[in-house]
mmCIF file of the N, C-alpha and C atoms, coordinates in Angstrom:
data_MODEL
# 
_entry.id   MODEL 
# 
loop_
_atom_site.group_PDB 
_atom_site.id 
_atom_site.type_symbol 
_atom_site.label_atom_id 
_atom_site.label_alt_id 
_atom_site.label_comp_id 
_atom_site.label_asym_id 
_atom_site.label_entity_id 
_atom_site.label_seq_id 
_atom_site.pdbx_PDB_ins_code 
_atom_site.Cartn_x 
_atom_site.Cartn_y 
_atom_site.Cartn_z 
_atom_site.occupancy 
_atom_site.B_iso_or_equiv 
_atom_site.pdbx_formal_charge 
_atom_site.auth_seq_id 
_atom_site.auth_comp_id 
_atom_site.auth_asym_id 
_atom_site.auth_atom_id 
_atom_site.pdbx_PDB_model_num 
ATOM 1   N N  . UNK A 1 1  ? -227.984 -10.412 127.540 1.00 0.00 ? 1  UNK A N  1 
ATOM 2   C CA . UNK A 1 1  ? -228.976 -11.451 127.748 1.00 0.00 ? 1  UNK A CA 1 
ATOM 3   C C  . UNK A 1 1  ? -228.876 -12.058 129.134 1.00 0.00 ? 1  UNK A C  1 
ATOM 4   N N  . UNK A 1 2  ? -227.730 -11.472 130.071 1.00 0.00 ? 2  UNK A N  1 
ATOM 5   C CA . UNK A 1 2  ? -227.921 -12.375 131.254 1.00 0.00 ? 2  UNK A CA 1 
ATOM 6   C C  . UNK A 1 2  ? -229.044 -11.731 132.128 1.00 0.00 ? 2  UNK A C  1 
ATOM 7   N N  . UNK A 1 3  ? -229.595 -10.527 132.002 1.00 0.00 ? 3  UNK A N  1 
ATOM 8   C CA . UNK A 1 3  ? -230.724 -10.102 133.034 1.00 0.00 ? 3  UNK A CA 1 
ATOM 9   C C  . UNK A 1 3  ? -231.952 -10.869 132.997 1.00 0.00 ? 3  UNK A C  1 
ATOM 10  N N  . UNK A 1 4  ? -232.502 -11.308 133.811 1.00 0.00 ? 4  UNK A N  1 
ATOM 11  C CA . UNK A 1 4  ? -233.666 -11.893 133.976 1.00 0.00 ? 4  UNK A CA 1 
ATOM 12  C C  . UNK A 1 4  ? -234.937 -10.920 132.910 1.00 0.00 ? 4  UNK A C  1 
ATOM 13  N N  . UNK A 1 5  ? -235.007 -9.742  133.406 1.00 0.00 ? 5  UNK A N  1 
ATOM 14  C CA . UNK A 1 5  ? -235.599 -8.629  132.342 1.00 0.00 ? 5  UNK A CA 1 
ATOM 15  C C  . UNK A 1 5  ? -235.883 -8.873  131.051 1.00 0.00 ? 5  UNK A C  1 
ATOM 16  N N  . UNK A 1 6  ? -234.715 -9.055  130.863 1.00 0.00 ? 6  UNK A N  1 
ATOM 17  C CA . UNK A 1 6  ? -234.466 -8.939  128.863 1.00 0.00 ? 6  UNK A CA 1 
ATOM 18  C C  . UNK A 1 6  ? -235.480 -10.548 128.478 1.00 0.00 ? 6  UNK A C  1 
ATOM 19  N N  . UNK A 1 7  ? -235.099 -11.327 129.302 1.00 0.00 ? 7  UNK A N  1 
ATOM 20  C CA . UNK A 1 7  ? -235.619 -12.521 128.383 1.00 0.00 ? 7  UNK A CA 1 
ATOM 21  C C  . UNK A 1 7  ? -237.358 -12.488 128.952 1.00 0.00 ? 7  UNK A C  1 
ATOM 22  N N  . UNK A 1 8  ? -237.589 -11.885 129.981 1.00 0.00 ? 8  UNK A N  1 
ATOM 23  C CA . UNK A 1 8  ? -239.265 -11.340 130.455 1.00 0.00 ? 8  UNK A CA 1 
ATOM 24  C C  . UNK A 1 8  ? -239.568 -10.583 129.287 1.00 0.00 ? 8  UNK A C  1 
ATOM 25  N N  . UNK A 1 9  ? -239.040 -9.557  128.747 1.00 0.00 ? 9  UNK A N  1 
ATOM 26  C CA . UNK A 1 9  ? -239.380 -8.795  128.185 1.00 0.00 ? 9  UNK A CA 1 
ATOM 27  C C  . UNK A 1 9  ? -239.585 -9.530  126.527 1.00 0.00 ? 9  UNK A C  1 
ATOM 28  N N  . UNK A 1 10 ? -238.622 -10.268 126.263 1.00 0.00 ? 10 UNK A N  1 
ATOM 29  C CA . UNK A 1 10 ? -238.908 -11.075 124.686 1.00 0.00 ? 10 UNK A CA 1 
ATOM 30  C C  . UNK A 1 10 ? -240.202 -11.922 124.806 1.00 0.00 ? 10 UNK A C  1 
ATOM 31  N N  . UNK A 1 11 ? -240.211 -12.809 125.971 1.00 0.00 ? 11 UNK A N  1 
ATOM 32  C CA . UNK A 1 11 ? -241.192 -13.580 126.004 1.00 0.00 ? 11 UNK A CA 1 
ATOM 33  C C  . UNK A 1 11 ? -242.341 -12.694 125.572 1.00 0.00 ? 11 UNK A C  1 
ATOM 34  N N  . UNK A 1 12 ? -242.704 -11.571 126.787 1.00 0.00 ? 12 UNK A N  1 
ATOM 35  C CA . UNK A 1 12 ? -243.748 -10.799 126.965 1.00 0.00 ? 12 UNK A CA 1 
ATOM 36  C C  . UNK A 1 12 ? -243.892 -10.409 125.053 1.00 0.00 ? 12 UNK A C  1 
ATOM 37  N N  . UNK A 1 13 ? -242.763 -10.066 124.369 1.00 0.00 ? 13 UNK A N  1 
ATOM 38  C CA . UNK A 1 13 ? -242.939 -9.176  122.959 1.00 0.00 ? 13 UNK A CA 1 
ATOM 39  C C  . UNK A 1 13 ? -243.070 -10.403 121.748 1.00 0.00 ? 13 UNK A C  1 
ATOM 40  N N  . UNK A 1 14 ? -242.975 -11.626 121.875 1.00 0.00 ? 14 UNK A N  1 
ATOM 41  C CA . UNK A 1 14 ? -242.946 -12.808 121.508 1.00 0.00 ? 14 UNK A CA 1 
ATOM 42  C C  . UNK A 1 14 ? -244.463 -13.123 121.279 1.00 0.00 ? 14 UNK A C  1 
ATOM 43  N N  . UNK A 1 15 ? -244.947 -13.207 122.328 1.00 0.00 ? 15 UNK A N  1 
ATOM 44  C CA . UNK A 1 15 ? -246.322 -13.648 123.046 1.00 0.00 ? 15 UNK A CA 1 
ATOM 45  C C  . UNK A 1 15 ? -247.839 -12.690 122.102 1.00 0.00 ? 15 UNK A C  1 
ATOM 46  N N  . UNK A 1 16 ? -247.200 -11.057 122.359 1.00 0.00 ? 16 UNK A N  1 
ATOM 47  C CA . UNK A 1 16 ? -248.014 -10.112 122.038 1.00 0.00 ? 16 UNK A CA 1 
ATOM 48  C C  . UNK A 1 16 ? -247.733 -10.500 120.557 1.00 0.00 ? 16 UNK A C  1 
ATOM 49  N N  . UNK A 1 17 ? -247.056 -10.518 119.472 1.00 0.00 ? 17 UNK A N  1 
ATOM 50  C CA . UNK A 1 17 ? -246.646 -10.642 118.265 1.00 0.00 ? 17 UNK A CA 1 
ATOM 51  C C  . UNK A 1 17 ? -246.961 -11.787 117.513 1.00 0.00 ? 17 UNK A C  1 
ATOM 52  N N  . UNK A 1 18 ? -247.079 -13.243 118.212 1.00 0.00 ? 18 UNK A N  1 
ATOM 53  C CA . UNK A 1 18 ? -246.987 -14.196 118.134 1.00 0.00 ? 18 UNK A CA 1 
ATOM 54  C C  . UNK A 1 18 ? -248.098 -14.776 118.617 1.00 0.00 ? 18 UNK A C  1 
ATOM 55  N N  . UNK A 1 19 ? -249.319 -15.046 118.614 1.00 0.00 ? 19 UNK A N  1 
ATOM 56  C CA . UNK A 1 19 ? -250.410 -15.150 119.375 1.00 0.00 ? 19 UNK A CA 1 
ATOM 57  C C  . UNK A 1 19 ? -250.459 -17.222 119.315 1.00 0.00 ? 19 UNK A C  1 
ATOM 58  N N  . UNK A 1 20 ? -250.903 -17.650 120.228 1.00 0.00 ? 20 UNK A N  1 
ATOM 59  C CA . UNK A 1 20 ? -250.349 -19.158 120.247 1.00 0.00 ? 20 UNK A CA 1 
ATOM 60  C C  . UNK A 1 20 ? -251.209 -20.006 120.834 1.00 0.00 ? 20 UNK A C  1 
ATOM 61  N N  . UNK A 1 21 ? -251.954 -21.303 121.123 1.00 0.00 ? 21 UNK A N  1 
ATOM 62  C CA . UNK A 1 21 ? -252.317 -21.461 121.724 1.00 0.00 ? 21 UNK A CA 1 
ATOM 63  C C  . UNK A 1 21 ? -250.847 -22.402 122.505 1.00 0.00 ? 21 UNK A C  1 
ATOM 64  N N  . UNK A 1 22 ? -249.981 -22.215 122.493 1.00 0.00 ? 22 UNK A N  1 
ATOM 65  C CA . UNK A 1 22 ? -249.196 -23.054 123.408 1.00 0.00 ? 22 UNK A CA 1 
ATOM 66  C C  . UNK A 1 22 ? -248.475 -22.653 122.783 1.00 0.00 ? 22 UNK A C  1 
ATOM 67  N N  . UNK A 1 23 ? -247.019 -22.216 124.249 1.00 0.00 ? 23 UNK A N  1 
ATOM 68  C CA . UNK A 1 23 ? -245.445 -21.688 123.353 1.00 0.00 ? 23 UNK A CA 1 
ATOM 69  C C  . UNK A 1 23 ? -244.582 -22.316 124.611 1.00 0.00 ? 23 UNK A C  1 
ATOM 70  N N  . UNK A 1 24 ? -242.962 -22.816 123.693 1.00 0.00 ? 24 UNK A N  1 
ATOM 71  C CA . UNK A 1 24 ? -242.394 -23.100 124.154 1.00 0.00 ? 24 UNK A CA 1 
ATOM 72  C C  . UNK A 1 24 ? -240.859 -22.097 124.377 1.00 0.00 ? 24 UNK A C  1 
ATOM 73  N N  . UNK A 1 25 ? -240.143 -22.000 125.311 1.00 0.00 ? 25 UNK A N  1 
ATOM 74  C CA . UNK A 1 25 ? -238.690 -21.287 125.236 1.00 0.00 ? 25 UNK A CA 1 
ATOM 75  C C  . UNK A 1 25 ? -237.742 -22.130 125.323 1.00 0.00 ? 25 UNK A C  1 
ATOM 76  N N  . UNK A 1 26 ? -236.513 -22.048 124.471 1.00 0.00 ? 26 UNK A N  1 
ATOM 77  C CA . UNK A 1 26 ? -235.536 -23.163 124.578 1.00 0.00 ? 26 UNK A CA 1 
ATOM 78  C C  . UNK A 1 26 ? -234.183 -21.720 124.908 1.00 0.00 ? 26 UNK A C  1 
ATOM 79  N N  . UNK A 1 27 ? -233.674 -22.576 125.657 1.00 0.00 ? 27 UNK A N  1 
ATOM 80  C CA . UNK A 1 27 ? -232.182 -21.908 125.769 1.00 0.00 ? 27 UNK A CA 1 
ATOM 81  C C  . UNK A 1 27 ? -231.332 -22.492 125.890 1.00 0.00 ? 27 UNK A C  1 
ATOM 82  N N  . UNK A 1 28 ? -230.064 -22.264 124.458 1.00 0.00 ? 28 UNK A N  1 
ATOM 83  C CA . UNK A 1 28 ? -229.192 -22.779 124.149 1.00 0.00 ? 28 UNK A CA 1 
ATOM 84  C C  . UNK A 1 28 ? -228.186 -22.342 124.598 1.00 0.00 ? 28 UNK A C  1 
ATOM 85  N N  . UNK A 1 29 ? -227.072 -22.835 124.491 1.00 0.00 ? 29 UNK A N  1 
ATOM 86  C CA . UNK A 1 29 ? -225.680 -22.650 124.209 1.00 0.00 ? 29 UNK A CA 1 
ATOM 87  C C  . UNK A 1 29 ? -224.674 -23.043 123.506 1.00 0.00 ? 29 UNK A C  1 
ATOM 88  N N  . UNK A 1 30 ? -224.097 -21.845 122.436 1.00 0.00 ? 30 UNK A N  1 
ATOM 89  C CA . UNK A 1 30 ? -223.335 -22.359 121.663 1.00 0.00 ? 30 UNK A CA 1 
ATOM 90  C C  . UNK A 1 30 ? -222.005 -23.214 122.140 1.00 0.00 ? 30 UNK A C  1 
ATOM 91  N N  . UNK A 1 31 ? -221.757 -22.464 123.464 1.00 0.00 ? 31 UNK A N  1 
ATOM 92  C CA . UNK A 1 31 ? -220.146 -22.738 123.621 1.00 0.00 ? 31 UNK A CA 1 
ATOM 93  C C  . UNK A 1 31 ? -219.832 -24.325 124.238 1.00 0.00 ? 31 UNK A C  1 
ATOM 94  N N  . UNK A 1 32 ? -219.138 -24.836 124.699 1.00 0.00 ? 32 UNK A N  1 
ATOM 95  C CA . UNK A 1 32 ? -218.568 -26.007 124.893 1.00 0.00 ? 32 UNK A CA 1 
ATOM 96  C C  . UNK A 1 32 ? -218.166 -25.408 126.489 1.00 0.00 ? 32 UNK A C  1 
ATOM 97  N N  . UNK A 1 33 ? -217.423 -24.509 126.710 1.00 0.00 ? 33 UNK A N  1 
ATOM 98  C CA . UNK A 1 33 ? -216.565 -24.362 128.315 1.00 0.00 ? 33 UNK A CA 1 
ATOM 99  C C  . UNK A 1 33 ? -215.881 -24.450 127.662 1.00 0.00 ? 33 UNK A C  1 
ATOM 100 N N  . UNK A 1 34 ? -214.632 -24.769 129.077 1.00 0.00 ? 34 UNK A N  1 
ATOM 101 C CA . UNK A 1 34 ? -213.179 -25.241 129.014 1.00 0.00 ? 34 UNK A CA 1 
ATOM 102 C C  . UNK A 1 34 ? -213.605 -26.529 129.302 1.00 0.00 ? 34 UNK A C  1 
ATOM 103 N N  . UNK A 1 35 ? -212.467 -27.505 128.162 1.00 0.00 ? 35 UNK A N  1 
ATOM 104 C CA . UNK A 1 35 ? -212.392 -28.836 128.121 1.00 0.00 ? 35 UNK A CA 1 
ATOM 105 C C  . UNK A 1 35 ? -210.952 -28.968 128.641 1.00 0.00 ? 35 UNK A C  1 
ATOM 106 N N  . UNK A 1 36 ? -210.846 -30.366 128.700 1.00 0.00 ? 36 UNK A N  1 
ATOM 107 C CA . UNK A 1 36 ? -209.512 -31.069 129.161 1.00 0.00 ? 36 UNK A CA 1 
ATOM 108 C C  . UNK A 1 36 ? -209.487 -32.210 128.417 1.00 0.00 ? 36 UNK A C  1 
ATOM 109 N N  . UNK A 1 37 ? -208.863 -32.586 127.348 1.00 0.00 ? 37 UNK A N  1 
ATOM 110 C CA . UNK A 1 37 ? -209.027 -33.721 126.781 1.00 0.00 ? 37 UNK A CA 1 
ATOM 111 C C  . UNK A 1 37 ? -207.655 -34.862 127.020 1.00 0.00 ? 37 UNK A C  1 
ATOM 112 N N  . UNK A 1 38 ? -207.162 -34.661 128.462 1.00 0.00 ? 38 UNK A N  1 
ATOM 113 C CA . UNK A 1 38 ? -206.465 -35.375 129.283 1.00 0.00 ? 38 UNK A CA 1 
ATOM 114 C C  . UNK A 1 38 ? -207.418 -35.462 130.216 1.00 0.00 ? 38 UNK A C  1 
ATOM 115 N N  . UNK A 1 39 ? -207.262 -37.494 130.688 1.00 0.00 ? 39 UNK A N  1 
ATOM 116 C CA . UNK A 1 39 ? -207.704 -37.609 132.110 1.00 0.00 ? 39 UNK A CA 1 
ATOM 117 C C  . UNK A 1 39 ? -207.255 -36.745 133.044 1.00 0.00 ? 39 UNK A C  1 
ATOM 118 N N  . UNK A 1 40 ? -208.809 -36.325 133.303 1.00 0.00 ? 40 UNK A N  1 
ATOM 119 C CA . UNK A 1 40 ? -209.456 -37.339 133.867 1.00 0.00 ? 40 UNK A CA 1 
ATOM 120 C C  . UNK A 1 40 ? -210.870 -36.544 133.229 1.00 0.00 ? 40 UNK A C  1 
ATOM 121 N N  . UNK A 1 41 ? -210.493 -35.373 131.982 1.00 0.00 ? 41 UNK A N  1 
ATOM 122 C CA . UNK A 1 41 ? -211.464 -34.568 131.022 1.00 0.00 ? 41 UNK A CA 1 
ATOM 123 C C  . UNK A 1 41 ? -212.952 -34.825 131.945 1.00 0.00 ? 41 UNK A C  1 
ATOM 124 N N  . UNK A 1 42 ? -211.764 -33.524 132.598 1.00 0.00 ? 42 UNK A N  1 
ATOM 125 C CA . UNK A 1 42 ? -212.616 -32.052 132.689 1.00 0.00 ? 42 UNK A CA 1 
ATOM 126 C C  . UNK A 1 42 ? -213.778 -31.504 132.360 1.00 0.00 ? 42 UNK A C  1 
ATOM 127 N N  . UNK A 1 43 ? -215.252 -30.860 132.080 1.00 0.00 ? 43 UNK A N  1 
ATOM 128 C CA . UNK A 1 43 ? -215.223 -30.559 131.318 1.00 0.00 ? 43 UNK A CA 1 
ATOM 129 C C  . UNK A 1 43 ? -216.317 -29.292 132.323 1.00 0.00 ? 43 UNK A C  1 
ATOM 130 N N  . UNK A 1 44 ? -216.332 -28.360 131.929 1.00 0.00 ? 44 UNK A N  1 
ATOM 131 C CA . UNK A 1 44 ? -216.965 -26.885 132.475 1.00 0.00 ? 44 UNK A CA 1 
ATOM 132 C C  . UNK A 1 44 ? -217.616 -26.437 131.921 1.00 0.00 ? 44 UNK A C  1 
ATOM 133 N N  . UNK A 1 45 ? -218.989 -26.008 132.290 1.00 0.00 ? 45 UNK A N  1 
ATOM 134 C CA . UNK A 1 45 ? -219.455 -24.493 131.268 1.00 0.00 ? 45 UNK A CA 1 
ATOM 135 C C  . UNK A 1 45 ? -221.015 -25.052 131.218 1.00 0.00 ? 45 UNK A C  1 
ATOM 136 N N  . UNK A 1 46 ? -221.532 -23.906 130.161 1.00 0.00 ? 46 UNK A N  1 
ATOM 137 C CA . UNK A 1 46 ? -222.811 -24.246 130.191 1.00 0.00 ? 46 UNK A CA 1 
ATOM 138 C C  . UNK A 1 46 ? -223.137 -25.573 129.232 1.00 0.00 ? 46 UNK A C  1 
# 
């Protein structure tokens, strides 16, 4: 999922499948990063 492509290509197969008058894309992330739960916490990632 990191290629720009792949998520062109869902939209594009989304769109055709899914006919809409208005669509939205959300992109999540499950993960947290690396935390530090000592000051001065850290915290990284998406």
């Amino acid at each position: 999922m990191g290629a720009q492509e792949t998520l062109e290509d869902f939209i594009d197969w989304g769109k055709a499948n899914y006919p809409a008058q208005k669509y939205m894309v959300v992109l999540f992330d499950h993960g947290m990063g690396i935390m530090n739960y000592k000051p001065p916490y850290n915290i990284r990632g998406v």
